[in-house]
N, C-alpha and C positions, 0 to 999 in steps of 0.2 A: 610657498604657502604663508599667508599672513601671520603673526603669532596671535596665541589666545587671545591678548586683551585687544586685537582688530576685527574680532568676529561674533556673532552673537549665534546661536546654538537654540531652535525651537526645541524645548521636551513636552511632548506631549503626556495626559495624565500625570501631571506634576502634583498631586495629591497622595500617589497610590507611593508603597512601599518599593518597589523598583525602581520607581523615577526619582523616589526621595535622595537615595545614593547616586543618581545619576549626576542630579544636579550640586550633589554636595562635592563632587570628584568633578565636575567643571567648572564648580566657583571656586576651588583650590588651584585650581588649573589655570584662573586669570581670565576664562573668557566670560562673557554675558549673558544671559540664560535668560531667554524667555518660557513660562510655562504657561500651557494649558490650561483648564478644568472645564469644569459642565457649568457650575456657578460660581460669581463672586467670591459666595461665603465659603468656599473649598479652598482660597488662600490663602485665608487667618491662620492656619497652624505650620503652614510652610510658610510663610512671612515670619514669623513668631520662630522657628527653629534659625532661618539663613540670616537675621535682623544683622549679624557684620558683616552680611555681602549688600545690603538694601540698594546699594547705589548703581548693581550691577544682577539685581531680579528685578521682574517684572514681570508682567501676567497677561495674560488674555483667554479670555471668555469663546469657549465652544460648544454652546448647549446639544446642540447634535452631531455626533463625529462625523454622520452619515452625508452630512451636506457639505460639499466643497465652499461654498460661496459664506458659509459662516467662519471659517477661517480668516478671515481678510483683515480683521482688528488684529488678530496673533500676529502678522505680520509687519501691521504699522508702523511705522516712525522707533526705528530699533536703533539703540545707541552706537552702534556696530552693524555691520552688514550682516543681513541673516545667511550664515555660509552651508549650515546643516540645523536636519530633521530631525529626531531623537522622538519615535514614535512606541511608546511603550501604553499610550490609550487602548484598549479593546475593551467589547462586552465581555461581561462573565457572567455564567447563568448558569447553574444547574437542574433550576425548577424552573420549567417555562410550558406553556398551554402551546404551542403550535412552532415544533423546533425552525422551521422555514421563516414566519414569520419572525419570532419571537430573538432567533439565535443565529444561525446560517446568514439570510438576508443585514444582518446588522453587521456580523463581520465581516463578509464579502466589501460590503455596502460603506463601510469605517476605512477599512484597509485602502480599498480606491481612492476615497475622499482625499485623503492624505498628501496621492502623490497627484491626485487632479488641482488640489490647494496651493501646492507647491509649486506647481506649472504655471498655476495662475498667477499668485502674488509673490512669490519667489524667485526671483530673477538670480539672485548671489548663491543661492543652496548649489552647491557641490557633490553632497551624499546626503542620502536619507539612509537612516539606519531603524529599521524594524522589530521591534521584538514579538518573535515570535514564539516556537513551542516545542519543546520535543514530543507532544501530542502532534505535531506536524510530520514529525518521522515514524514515531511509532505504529507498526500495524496489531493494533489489538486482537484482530483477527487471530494473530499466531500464539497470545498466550507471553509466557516466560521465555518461550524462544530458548531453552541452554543452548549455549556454548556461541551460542550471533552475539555479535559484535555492531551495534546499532552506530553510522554513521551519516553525513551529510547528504550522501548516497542516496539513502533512503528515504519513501512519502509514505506516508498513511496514504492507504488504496482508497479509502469510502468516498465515493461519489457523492454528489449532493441529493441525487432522490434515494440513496439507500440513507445518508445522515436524516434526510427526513424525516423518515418512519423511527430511527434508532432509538434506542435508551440514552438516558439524558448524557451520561460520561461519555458512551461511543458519538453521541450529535456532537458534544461539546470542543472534540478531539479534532474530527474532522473538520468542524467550523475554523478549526487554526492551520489547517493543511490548505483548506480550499481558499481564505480569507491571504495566506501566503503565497500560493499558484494563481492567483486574481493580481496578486503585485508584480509577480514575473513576467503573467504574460501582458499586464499594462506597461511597463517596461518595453518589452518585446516590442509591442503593438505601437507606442507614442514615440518611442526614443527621445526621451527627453535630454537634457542638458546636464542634468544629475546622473548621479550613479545609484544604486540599489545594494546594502548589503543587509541582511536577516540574521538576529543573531538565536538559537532555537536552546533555551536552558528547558533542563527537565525541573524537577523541584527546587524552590529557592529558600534556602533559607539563614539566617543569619541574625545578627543585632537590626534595631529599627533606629534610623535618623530620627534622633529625639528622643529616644528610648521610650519605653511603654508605662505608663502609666496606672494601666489595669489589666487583666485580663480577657476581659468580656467585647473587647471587639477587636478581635484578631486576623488577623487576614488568612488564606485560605491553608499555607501552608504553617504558619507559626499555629496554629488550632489543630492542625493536624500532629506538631511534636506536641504542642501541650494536653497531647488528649493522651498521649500515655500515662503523664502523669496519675497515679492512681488507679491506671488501668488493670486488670488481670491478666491479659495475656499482649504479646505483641501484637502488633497487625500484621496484617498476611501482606504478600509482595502485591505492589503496585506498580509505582514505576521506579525501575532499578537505575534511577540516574541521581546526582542532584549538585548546585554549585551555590558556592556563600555569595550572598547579596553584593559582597562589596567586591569580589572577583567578575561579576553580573557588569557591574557597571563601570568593572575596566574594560571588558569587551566591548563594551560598548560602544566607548570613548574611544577607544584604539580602531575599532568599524567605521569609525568618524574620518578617524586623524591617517590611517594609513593607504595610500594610494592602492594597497595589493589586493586591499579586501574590497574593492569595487566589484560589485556582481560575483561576490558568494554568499555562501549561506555557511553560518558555522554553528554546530552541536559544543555548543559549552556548559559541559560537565562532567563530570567524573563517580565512580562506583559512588552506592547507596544502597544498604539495607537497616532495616530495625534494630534487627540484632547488634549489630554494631554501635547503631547509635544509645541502644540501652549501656552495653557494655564500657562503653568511654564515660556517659554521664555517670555512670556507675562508680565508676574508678576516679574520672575527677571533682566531680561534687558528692562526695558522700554523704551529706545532706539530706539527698534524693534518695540515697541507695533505699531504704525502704518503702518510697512511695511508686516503684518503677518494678513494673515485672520483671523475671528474670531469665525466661526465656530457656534457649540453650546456649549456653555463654559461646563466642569463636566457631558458632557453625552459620555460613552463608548459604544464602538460598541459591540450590541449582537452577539459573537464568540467567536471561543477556546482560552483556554488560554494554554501559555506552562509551565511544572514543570520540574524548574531545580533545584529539592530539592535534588538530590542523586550527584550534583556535589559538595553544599553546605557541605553533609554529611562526605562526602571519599576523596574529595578534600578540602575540609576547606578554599572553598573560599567564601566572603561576597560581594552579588552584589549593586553595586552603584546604588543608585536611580535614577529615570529615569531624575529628577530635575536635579540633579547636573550632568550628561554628558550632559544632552539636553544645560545647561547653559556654560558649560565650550564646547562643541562644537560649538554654535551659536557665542559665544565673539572668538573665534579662527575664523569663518569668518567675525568677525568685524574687529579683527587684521590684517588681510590680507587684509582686504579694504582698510583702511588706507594705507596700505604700499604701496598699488597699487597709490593709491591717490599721495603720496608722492613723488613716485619713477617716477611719470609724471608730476609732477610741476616741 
């Protein structure tokens, strides 16, 4: 296999928080990174964060994911051979008029494009790596599930005409099941020259490349710890999974880099509830202690738990305790307080 600085690595969604650490752990890494976005002006803040890799980013314009044939500038004239795909682009929508139209069909519809793109203008790609969902394994149908043990094993059941009609989380869930079995079985069906690995995190969360600045535009999961803040009570169970950002985008990287992980699919993350997370910020930002509910200190919710021991295994990644991202994510919206504070005096 070539080394890093002989290959260049497309990341799709190079804007979004997941891709940010992606591409910061493969510009450390020596190789070339081409990214994606929907428009031009989506690169000025990742140009602006990577500005001591400049010689070794570069970008390209994909205003609809859904169309293969708009890919083809992504591919151009790359300093390095384009060897892999780093697709972490998808819709996200919670509010939408016609889930088929609006949500379902786009994911389907992105997911394909991807590896129809690749076949096309991609002759050097070796592995496409996916990011997908542990809304991809979960069956919501069953609840908190105690005492299952949720792994790679497992699909979210919902069909595309029951996602249809669904409520917006159950469409939303299944659009990342059906949008990931539309890449398996295009796989299946093309046999292309690449390989296929999916990597399926449940909640992400952790610091943001570049750090934040303010509060007020947060992405889905950092809105979600910073809504405890000042909250009353914890939140009720959702999904009993989650993994720090920058564990996220070793998996990644190593779904890229390692011949084993060719055509799997891996659940990378590890336990997650509230309580916990109240109880750590509690203990080591004391800061917070009184703006943070307090729950029942040390009692876990009776539910499934996820095992992401075969990402541990074949990807040789070690995940961060839930302590230190809950801590290094909560002082990252202390930081942005501040500056808010400051940047209005």
């Amino acid at each position: 296999m070539p080394s890093p600085s002989e290959q260049t690595i497309i990341v799709t969604g190079a804007n979004s928080y997941v891709a940010g650490h992606i591409i910061k752990l493969a510009l450390e890494k020596g190789y070339y990174v081409r990214g994606t976005v929907r428009s031009e002006s989506s690169t000025a803040k990742v140009r602006d964060i990577f500005s001591d890799y400049a010689s070794r980013l570069s970008f390209g314009t994909v205003p609809d994911i859904a169309r293969p044939e708009l890919y083809e500038s992504a591919f151009a004239s790359p300093s390095a051979p384009i060897t892999g795909v780093i697709n972490v682009a998808a819709p996200f929508a919670l509010k939408v008029d016609d889930n088929r139209r609006d949500l379902l069909d786009p994911a389907i519809g992105g997911a394909t494009a991807v590896l129809d793109a690749v076949k096309r203008f991609g002759p050097d790609v070796r592995r496409v790596v996916n990011t997908s969902s542990f809304a991809a394994i979960n069956d919501l149908g069953q609840g908190a599930r105690p005492g299952y043990a949720y792994s790679e094993k497992d699909w979210n059941p919902m069909s595309y005409d029951e996602a249809a009609s669904a409520n917006a989380v159950a469409a939303y869930c299944a659009s990342k099941a059906l949008a990931e079995r539309a890449m398996w079985d295009w796989v299946g069906a093309e046999k292309p020259a690449f390989t296929l690995a999916t990597i399926n995190p449940p909640w992400v969360f952790g610091p943001h490349v570049g750090g934040l600045t303010d509060t007020k535009h947060l992405n889905e999961s950092s809105n979600l710890l910073f809504s405890i803040i000042g909250a009353q009570d914890i939140p009720g169970f959702d999904f009993g999974g989650f993994v720090d950002v920058r564990v996220l985008a070793d998996a990644h990287l190593a779904a890229f880099e390692k011949d084993e992980a060719a055509g799997q699919r891996f659940l990378v993350g590890t336990h997650f509830d509230y309580q916990s997370v109240v109880d750590s910020v509690r203990k080591d930002l004391p800061e917070l202690r009184d703006r943070l509910p307090t729950g029942q200190p040390g009692k876990k919710p009776d539910a499934y738990v996820v095992d992401g021991s075969k990402a541990e295994k074949i990807l040789g990644i070690s995940y961060i305790p839930l302590s230190e991202t809950m801590r290094d994510s909560f002082q990252e919206f202390l930081d942005a307080e501040t500056q808010t504070v400051a940047a209005s005096a």
